[in-house]
C-alpha positions as CSV (number, residue, x, y, z in Angstrom):
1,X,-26.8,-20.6,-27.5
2,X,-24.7,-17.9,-28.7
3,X,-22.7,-17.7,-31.8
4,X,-19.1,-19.3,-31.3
5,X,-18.1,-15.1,-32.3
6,X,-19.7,-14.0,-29.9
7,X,-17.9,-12.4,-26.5
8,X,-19.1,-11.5,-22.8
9,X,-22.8,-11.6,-21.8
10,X,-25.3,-8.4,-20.7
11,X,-26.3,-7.9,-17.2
12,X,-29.7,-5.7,-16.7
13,X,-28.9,-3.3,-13.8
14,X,-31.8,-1.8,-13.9
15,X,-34.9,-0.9,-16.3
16,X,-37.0,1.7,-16.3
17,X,-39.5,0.2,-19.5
18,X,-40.7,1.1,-23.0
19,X,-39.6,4.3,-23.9
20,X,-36.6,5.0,-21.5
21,X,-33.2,5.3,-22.6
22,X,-30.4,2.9,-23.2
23,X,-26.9,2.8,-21.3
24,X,-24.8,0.1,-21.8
25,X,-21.6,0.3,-19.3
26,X,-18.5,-1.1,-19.6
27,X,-16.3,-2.1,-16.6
28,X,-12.6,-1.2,-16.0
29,X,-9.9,-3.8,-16.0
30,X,-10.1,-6.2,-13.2
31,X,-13.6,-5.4,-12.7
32,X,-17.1,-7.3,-13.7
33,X,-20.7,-6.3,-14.0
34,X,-21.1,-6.8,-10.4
35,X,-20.0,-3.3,-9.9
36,X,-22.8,-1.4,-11.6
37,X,-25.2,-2.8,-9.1
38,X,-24.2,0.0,-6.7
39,X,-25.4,2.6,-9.5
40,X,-29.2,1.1,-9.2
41,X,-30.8,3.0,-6.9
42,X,-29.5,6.8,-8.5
43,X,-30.7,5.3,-11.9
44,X,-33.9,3.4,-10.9
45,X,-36.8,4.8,-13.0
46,X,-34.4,7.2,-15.0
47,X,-32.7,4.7,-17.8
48,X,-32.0,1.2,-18.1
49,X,-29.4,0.0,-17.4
50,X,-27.2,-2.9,-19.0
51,X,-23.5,-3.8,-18.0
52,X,-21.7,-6.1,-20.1
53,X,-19.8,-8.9,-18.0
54,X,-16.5,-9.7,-20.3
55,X,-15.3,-12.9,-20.2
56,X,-13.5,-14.9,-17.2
57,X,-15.5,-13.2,-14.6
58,X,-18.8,-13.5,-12.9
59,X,-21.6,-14.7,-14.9
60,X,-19.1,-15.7,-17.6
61,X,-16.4,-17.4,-15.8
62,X,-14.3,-20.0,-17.9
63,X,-15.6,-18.4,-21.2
64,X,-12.2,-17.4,-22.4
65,X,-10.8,-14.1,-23.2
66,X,-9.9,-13.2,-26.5
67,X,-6.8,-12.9,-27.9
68,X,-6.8,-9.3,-28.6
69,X,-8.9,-6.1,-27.8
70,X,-10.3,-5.7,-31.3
71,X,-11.0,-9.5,-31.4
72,X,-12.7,-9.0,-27.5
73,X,-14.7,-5.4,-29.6
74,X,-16.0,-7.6,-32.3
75,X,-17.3,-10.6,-30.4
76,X,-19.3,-8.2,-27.6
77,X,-20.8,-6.2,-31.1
78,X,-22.1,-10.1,-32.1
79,X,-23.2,-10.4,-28.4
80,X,-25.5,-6.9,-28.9
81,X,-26.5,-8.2,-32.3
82,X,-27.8,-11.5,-31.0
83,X,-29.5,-10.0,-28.2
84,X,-31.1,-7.3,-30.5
85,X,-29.5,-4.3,-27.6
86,X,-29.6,-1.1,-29.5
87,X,-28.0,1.1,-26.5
88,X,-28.3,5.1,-26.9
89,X,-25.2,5.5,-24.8
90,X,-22.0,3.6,-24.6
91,X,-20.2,4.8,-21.1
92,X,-16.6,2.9,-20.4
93,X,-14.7,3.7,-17.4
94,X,-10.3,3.2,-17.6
95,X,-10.1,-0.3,-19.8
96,X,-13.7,0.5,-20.5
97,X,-13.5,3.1,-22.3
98,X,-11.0,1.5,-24.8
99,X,-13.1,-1.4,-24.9
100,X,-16.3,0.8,-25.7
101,X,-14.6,2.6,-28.4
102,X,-13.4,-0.2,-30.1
103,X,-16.9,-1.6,-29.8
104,X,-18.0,1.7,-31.4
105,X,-15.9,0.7,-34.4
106,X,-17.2,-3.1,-34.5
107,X,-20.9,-1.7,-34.7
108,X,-19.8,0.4,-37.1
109,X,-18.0,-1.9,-39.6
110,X,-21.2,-4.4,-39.1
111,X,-22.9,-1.4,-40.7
112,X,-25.5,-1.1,-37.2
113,X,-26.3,2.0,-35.6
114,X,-24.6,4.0,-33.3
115,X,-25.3,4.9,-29.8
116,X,-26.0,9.0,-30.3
117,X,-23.1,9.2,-27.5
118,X,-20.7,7.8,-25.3
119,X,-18.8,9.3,-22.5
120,X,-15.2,7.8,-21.7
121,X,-14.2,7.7,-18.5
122,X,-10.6,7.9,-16.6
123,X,-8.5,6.9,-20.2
124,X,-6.1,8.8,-22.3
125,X,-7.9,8.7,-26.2
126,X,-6.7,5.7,-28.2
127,X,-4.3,7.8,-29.8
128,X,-2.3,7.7,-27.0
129,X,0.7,6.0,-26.0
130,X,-1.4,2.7,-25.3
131,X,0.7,1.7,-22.1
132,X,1.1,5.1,-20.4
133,X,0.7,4.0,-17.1
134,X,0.6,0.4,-17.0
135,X,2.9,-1.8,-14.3
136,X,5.5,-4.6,-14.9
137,X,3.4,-7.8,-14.8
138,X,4.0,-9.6,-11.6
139,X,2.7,-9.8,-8.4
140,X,4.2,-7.7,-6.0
141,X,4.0,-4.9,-9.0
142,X,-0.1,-5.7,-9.1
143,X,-0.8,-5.1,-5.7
144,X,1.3,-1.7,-5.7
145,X,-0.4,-0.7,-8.8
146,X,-4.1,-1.7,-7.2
147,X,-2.8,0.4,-4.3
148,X,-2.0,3.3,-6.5
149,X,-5.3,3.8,-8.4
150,X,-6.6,3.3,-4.9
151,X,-10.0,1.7,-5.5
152,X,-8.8,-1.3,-3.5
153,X,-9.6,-1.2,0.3
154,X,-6.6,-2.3,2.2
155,X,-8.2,-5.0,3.3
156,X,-8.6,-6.8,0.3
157,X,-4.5,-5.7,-0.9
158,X,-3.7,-7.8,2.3
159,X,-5.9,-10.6,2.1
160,X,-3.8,-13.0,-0.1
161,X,-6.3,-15.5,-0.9
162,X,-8.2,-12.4,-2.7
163,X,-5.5,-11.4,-4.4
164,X,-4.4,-14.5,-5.8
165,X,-8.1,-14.8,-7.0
166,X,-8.0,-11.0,-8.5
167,X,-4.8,-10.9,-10.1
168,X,-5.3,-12.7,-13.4
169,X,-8.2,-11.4,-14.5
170,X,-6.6,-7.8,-13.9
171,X,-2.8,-8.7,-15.5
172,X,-5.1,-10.5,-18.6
173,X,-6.9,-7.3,-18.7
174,X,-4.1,-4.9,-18.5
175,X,-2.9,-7.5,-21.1
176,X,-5.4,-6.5,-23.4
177,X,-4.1,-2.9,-23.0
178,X,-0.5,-3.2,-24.0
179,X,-1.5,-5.5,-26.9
180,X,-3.6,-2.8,-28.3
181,X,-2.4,-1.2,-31.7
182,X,-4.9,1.8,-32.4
183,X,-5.4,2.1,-36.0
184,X,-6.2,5.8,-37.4
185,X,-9.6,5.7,-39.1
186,X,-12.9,8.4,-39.6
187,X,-14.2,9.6,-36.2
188,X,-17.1,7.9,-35.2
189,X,-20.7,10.2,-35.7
190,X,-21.5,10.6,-32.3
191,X,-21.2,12.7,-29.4
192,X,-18.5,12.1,-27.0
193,X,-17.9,13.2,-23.8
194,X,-14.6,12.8,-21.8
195,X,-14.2,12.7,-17.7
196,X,-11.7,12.3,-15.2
197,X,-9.8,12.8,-12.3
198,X,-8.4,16.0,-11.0
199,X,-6.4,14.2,-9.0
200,X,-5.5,11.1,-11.4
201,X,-2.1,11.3,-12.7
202,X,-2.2,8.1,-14.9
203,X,-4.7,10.0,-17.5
204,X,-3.4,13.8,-17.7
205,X,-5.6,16.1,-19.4
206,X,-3.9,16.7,-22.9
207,X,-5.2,12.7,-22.9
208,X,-8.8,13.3,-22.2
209,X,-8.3,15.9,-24.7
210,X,-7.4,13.7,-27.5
211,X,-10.4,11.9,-27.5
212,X,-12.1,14.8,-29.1
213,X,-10.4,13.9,-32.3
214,X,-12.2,10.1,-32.4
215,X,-15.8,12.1,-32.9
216,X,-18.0,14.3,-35.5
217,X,-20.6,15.3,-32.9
218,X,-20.5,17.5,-29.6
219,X,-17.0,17.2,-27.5
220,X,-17.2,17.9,-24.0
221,X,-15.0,17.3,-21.1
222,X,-16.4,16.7,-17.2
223,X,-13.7,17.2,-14.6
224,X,-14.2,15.4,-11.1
225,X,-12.5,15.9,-7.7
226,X,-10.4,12.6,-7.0
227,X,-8.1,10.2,-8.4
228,X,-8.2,7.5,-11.2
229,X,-11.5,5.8,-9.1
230,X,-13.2,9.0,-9.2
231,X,-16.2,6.9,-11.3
232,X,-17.1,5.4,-7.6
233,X,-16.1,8.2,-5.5
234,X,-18.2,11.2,-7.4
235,X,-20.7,8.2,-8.0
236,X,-23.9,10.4,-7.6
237,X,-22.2,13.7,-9.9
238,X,-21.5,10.7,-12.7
239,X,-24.4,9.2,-12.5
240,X,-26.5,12.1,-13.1
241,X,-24.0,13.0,-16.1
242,X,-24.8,9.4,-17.3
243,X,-28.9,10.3,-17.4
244,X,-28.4,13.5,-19.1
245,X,-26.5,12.4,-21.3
246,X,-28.6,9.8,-22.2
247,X,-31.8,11.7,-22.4
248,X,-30.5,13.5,-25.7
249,X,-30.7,9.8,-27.3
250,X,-32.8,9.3,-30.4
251,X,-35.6,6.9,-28.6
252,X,-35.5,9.4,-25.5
253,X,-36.5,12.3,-27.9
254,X,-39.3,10.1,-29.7
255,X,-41.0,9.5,-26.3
């Protein structure tokens, strides 16, 4: 069993054996593990593959959320310490990416190593206006914001029985997001890269920008054709960013 700190649960995607590198993936708000199934079969053979499931959803639903970001940070950092996952990338797409950076800092105050890099996807940097682009809380606001990012087909937006199923892990999520209080500290000693949407107006570019201030190591920003779901759309151009990325890790190098 794990410890009572101890947040979320991994999810192997896929797993290419000894010697391959590390990705762990964090989903975007509303979303679970589930999602990074679709990535399998551009991955297969290339990298391995873990997702982290947060709390409330899929594998872990009823396990509940914690009360804060940084609190939701440290307990997934206990979860990779229990399970002895030493990931060479950290990739987080929207609420993902905040959540992988603060788990950046978790790992880092528990004194483990760091990933050599993480890419963060479709989110302004941390040192951001934190609620830039969130809705009012409420249904009818939900549904029109799910609508916006448009990653939603329409015909889950009018199926109420989905939405009434979707809509509090997403306003706990987005939650998580406006309770967030970024707190200046030294950049992390990694490389970063930043991505997005040429057509997402919820994360402009001076945004993705600032991210470049959060690391010591390479900066590099990957622009995609689309909106906010991009990360789906240009699936095959992120994945392959995702495996060369990961090859410059330290246990891709040694093998």
């Amino acid at each position: 069993m794990l410890p009572e700190a101890a947040a979320g649960q991994l999810v192997r995607i896929c797993d290419a054996g000894a010697g391959a590198p590390v990705v762990l993936a964090v989903p975007y708000a509303g979303g679970s593990a589930q999602s990074f199934f679709a990535w399998k079969p551009l991955l297969d053979g290339q990298l391995t593959l873990l997702a982290l499931e947060l709390p409330g959803r899929g594998r872990c639903y009823g396990q509940p959320m914690p009360a804060s970001l940084l609190a939701l940070a440290d307990g997934l950092a206990q979860t990779l310490a229990t399970e002895g996952v030493q990931p060479d990338l950290l990739f987080g797409h929207s609420l993902g990416a905040l959540i992988a950076f603060e788990l950046l800092r978790a790992m880092r105050r528990r004194g483990r190593s760091l990933p050599a890099a993480a890419l963060m996807s479709g989110r302004i940097a941390p040192s951001h206006p934190r609620t830039f682009g969130l809705p009012r809380f409420g249904r009818e606001y939900l549904v029109e914001y799910l609508r916006d990012l448009g990653g939603t087909p329409d015909s889950v937006l009018n199926n109420d029985a989905v939405i009434d199923m979707m809509l509090p892990v997403l306003q706990q999520d987005l939650e998580l997001i406006a309770g967030y209080d970024y707190a200046p500290a030294a950049p992390l000693d990694i490389d970063l890269t930043a991505a997005g949407g040429f057509d997402d107006g919820r994360v402009p570019l001076s945004g993705l920008l600032g991210w470049h201030e959060e690391c010591t190591g390479r900066y590099a920003l990957h622009m995609h054709p689309g909106g906010h779901f991009f990360v789906e759309t240009e699936r095959t151009a992120m994945a392959a960013l995702l495996c060369e990325l990961a090859a410059r890790g330290p246990r891709a190098k040694a093998a």
